[in-house]
C-alpha positions as CSV (number, residue, x, y, z in Angstrom):
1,X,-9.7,13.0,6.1
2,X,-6.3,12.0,7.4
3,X,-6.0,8.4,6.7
4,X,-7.0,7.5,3.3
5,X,-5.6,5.2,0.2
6,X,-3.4,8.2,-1.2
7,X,0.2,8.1,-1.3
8,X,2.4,9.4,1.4
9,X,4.8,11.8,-1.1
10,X,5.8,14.6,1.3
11,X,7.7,17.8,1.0
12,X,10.1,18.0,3.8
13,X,11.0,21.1,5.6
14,X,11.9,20.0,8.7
15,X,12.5,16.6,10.6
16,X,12.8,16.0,14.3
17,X,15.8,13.1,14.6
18,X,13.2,11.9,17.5
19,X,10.1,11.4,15.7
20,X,10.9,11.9,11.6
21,X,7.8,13.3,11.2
22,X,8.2,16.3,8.5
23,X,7.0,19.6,9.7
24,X,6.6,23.4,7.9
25,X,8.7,26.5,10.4
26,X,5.9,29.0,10.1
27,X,7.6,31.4,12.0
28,X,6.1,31.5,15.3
29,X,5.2,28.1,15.3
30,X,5.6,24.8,13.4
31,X,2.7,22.9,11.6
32,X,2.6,19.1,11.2
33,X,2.8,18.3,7.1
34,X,3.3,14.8,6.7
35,X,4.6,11.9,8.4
36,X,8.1,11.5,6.7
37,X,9.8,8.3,7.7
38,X,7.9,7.3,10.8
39,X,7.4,3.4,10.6
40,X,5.0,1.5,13.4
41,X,1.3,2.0,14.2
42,X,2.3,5.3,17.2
43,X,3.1,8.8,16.4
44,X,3.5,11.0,18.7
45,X,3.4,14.8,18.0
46,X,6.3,17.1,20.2
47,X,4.7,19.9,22.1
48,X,7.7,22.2,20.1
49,X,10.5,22.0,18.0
50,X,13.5,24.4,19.0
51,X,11.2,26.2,21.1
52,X,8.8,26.9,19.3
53,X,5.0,25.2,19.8
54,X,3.7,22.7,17.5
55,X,-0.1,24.2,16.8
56,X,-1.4,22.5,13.7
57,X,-2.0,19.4,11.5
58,X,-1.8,19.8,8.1
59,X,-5.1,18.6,6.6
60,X,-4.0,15.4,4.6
61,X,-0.8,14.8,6.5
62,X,-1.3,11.3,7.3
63,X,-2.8,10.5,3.7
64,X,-2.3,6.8,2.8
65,X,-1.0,6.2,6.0
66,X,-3.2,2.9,6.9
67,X,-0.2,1.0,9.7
68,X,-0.9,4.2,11.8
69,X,-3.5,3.5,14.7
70,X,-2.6,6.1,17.3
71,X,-1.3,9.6,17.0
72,X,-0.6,11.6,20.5
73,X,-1.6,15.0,20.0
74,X,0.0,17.4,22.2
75,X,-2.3,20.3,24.3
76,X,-0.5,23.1,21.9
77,X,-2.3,21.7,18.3
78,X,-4.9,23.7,18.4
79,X,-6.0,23.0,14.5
80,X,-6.3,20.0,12.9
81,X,-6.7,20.2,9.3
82,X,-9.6,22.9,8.3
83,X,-11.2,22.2,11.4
């Protein structure tokens, strides 16, 4: 489940200055981990981060996250959570 009443504390390895959403450099690709500072009800995912593709959502990155009421999901996320 991706919004629910936990707490958003993130680790963050990596933060667009665009979106501040917090991401994880997996080497040949980036995976979305949490939502670091983003304020507002949009986020919109990038389609890549220093060229490199954005394929995944963390399962539980948007934990306790209950302002949110659209996320954009670019064609490269290919797996969303354990899905």
């Amino acid at each position: 489940m991706f919004f629910d009443a936990v707490g958003c504390t993130l680790t963050v390895e990596h933060k667009t200055e665009t979106e501040q959403l917090s991401f994880r450099d997996d080497g040949d690709h980036y995976t979305v981990i949490g939502i670091g500072t983003v304020t507002g009800s949009s986020v919109d995912i990038p389609e890549e981060i220093n060229g490199k593709p954005v394929t995944k959502i963390e399962e539980g990155a948007f934990n306790g996250c209950t302002d949110i009421t659209e996320v954009v999901i670019p064609k490269t996320v290919t797996e969303i959570g354990g899905l």
